[in-house]
Steps between C-alpha positions, in 0.01 A plus 500: 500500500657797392313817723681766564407457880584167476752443790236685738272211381710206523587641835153522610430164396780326670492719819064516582399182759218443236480244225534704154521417113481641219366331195471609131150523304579210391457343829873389538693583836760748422629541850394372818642549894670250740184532680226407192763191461483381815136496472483285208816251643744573270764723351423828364677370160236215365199742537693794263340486124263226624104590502370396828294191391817346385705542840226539813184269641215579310344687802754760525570502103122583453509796759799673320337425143173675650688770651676593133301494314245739730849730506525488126128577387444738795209302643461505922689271675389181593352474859744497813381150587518410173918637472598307785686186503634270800857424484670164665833520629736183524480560877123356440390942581235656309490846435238715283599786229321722319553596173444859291569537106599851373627633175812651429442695157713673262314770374151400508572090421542300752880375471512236842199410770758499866330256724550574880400227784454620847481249784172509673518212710430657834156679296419129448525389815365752657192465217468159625489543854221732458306262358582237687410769811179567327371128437572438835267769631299420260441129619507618883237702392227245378602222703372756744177539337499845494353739228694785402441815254632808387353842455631824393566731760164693463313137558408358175571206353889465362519126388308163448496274847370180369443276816330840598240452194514124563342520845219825408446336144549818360656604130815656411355742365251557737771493789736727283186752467297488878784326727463314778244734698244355191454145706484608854191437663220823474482591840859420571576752180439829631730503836726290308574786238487754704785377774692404130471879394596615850822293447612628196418839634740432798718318309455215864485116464188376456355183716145443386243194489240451305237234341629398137227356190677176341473299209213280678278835526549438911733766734808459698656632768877676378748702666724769333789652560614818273832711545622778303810418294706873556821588350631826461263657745199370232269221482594316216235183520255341760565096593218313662450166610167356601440164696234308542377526833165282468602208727511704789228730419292203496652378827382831689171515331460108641648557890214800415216284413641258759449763783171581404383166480600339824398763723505329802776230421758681628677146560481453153623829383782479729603147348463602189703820517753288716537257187547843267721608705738203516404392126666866362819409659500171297763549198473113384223281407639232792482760710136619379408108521637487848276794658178361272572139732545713836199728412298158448624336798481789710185739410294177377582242707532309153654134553678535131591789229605455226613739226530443106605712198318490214701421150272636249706375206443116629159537669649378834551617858822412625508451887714712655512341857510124532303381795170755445294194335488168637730264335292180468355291191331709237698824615607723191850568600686771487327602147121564480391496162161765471349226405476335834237537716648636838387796693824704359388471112202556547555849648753587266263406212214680637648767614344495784549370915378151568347436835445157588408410885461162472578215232131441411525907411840422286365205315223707395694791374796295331212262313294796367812645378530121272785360716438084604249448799661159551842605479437835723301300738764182546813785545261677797458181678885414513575910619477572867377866399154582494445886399669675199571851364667577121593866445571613185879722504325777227748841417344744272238220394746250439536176653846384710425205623273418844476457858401215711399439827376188655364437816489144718107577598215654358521865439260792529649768295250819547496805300688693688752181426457517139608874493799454689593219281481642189592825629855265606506334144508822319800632731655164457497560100663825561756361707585225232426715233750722665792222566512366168575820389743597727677143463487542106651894543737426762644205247514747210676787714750297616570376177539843381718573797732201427463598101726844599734283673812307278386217399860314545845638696789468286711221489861633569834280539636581843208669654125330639206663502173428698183713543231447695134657470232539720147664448387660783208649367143287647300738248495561109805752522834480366814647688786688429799216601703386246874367434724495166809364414707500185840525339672793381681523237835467668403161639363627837232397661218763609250432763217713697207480694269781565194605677232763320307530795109461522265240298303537145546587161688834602756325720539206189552805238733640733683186505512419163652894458757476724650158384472539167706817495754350742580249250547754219717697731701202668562392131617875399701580812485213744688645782208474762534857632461620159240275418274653856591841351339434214220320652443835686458741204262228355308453816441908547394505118269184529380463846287694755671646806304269731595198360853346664691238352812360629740221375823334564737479141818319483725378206814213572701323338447129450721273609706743742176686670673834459204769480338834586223580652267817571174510729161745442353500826487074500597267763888387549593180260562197724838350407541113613781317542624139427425440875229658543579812672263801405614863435259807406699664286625844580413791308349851408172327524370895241134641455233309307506602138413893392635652814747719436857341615839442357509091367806302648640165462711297688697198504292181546688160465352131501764321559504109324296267719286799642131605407356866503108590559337710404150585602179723545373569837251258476687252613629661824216782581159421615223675715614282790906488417659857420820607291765398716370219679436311159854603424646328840260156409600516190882495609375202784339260223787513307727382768248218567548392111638169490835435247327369225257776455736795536727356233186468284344849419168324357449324867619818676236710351184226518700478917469880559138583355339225674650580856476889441118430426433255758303596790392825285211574308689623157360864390747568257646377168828315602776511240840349540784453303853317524809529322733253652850452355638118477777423697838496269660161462813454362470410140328883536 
């Protein structure tokens, strides 16, 4: 190329940290940088004179055609997304460039199209975190069952909320047009909009409940909850989320009907609002079941209950306690087809209570509902029970399964008895209804709690690593614990645990924050003071000043357990030795992330044969145990360790969580994690 700026060029071209080439109209590479070559794994000599096609993977050689010839004719360039191409290294690395065409004319023809590539990997990433970040709240979200919309800041309408429209029944465009004030219930309407207006008046939060028209024509009961989204001193956009609330709406309109009904049964009442009481602090469906047998046993005087869940898909109701039907000839077993005739299917097919109080009354009802007089009659005269009542387990109309109760003599069951049954059944339901919830929610959040978590340590040659991870949550929350550990690209190993304090999506966000920038920091400039500098400036730009965070980073050495370590407000690493002996180590134990504070380091050395912990306060702070007490057991159930668990950092950990937790009801996540050097030998 013969410019008269041409040594300026060629300068620029070998000096810039980006990929550049420039190619003739042809399409042939006239020159290309170190930089472009290394890119396409080879010497900058086999791509000059060559068109791309003939030298590069079709991928890349059908970007750079696209590119020139949108140079040459002067059409727009080609998407970003669409001029970006992932590049392999040997080292197994992947990094992502992004290309731009531009002409370089000689008078008004275009003489050369230069080609510069500008390493965006860190965009990429930090594209896919966001998404990742997004899908996750996304999926908290609905496995929360919550409804959420959007409206402009002046109240109407921004964007479609289909599970919104899929509950009221409602159109897009009708949604789009009226909004969500369109279904609410007519004399719910009025107050409703007016407290909404007096919100976005007052820019204040707005906490509101009203009745909801569905799909079936009928109402519910739903709870919202509306905040202002402000930036710059503006509101930007209003967020709401609405739950349905109908369960217990229909739980205080029933303890209201119950109240009014009994009157005078004030034993009744109280045994009923005693069983409430005592059902709401049920989580489980063993431990509804177990209250249900008690309640029986105890406000009934029933000889037998019995409990059974209804599987719709099968037709069946599988028996949840064994011993709550007589096991003798004839018996169903655990699974009672609807087809059976028992006192259980028949009041979950009905939908209705069956009262029997004697077996002539049973055989009677069971018969004119088509089951087998003979076979009804010959299972009665085996039984030692002699009075009966089925309760259906109904939620919002829908069946769950049944009650039973069974009693040794004839029973008078009054009405007063008949209320307080069924008024019992329907807080059963709830209770079940309730449990299987939580049980199915508490399964998915800690899934997603364990899905932010590594899903492996790395395998390193002269270094072990163990983790250990303990949910402490007993409702559908997530935490803010987590651990991490990795190799840098020196060949050291590093490790952390940290603590984002407080439960729920905002503490798991937090998390996933915080440790995903620590790993694009420790893998930038892993020298862990530098790495909690960093982790400052991104904590005042992304988190609230309310939220604390603190962790414990190292990075050693494998093999020799040479390291450094830095502290942000986190409990002292426990260093064990070969013997046994503990140490807490000494050190600037520093602020909690975001606080303003000069970030230092210090020496921290495994030695071969010895195992460091780290860990979050979980495992040594409780509301019965404080700071420093858990520190001093922790030092005393290490001693007690015997040899073959301290040499084996899998053992040690499973050995320390399970006597730091005994004797203590666990209220906190509890996240541990080793990093125990192997003692040399001498072929080492």
């Amino acid at each position: 190329m013969d410019m008269p700026d041409s040594g300026l060029l060629n300068g620029l071209i070998d000096q810039t940290p980006h990929a550049m080439a420039l190619l003739g109209v042809d399409g042939r590479f006239q020159r290309v940088n170190a930089v472009f070559a290394g890119l396409t794994g080879g010497p900058a000599d086999r791509l000059i004179g060559r068109v791309p096609s003939e030298v590069l993977s079709a991928d890349l050689a059908a970007v750079i055609d696209a590119g020139v010839r949108a140079a040459l004719s002067g059409e727009e360039q080609p998407e970003e997304a669409d001029r970006r191409i992932r590049v392999r290294s040997e080292s197994g690395e992947t990094s992502h460039w992004s290309l731009t065409f531009f002409p370089i004319r000689d008078g008004d023809a275009p003489r050369l199209v230069a080609m510069v590539g500008m390493d965006v990997t860190a965009a990429h990433q930090a594209e896919e975190e966001l998404r990742r970040s997004e899908e996750r709240y996304r999926s908290l979200v609905e496995a929360q069952s919550q409804l959420v919309w959007v409206t402009t800041p002046s109240g109407t309408v921004a964007e479609d909320a289909p599970r919104w429209r899929a509950i009221t029944g409602q159109s897009k465009e009708d949604y789009l047009a009226h909004g969500w004030l369109d279904v609410v219930h007519p004399e719910d309407r009025p107050h409703t909009e007016e407290a909404w207006r007096e919100a976005l008046r007052g820019r204040t939060v707005f906490e509101w409940n009203y009745r909801v028209r569905t799909r079936a024509s009928g109402y519910r009961h739903f709870e919202v909850h509306a905040v202002p989204i402000i930036r710059h001193g503006r509101v930007v956009e209003w967020v709401g989320a609405n739950i349905d609330v109908t369960p217990q709406r229909e739980a205080e309109e029933m303890r209201g009907r119950l109240t009014d009904q009994l009157g005078a049964a004030a034993l009744r009442t109280a045994r009923l609002q005693g069983a409430t009481a005592i059902l709401a602090e049920a989580l489980t469906v063993e431990q509804v079941v177990q209250v249900i047998i008690d309640v029986g046993r105890t406000a009934l005087a029933a000889d037998r209950s019995a409990v059974a869940l209804l599987d719709s898909e099968r037709a069946v109701l599988k028996l949840i306690n064994s011993g709550g039907i007589p096991d003798m000839p004839g018996a169903p077993g655990d699974e009672i087809p609807l087809s059976y005739s028992s006192v259980m299917t028949m009041a979950v097919n009905s939908r209705r209570p069956v009262f029997a109080e004697s077996p002539e009354s049973l055989i009677a009802q069971l018969v004119e509902a088509g089951g087998d007089e003979e076979r009804i009659a010959g299972f009665i005269a085996q039984s030692d029970e002699r009075a009966w009542v089925g309760l259906p387990l109904l939620a919002g109309g829908r069946a769950l399964g049944a009650l039973r109760f069974a009693f040794t003599r004839p029973q008078k069951i009054s009405q007063e008895d008949g209320v307080f049954l069924e008024a019992l059944a329907g807080q059963c339901a709830l209770a079940v209804e309730r449990a299987t919830l939580f049980e199915r929610e508490h399964r998915t959040a800690e899934t997603l709690q364990r899905s932010l978590l590594p899903e492996r340590l790395p395998v390193v040659k002269g270094l072990v690593l163990a983790q250990r991870f303990r949910s402490g949550s007993r409702h559908v929350q997530v935490g803010g614990d987590w651990y991490d550990a990795f190799v840098l690209q020196d060949g050291r190993v590093a490790a952390v645990v940290g603590d984002v304090m407080g439960k729920g999506v905002k503490a798991a966000a937090g998390m996933g924050r915080i440790r995903n920038a620590m790993r694009a920091l420790a893998l930038t400039n892993p020298p862990p003071a530098a790495v909690l500098t960093g982790l400052d400036r991104v904590f005042e730009a992304t988190e609230e000043e309310e939220q604390v965070t603190s962790l414990a980073y190292m990075v050693v050495e494998p093999g020799t357990g040479e390291g450094t370590l830095a502290l942000a407000g986190h409990p002292p690493p426990l260093l064990v030795s070969p013997q046994g002996t503990p140490l807490l180590v000494e050190g600037e134990p520093g602020t909690p992330l975001g606080w303003p504070t000069t970030r230092r380091q210090f020496r921290f050395c495994v030695p071969p044969g010895h195992t460091a912990v780290l860990y979050s306060d979980g495992l040594v702070e409780n509301r019965k145990r404080g700071l420093d007490a858990g520190l001093a057991e922790l030092c005393s159930v290490v001693a007690e360790a015997p040899p073959e668990v301290v040499g084996n950092p899998h053992m040690l950990l499973d050995f320390l969580v399970d006597r730091m937790l005994a004797g203590y009801e666990q209220d906190d996540d509890v996240t541990v994690l080793a990093v125990h050097v192997p003692p040399s030998t001498k072929s080492d």
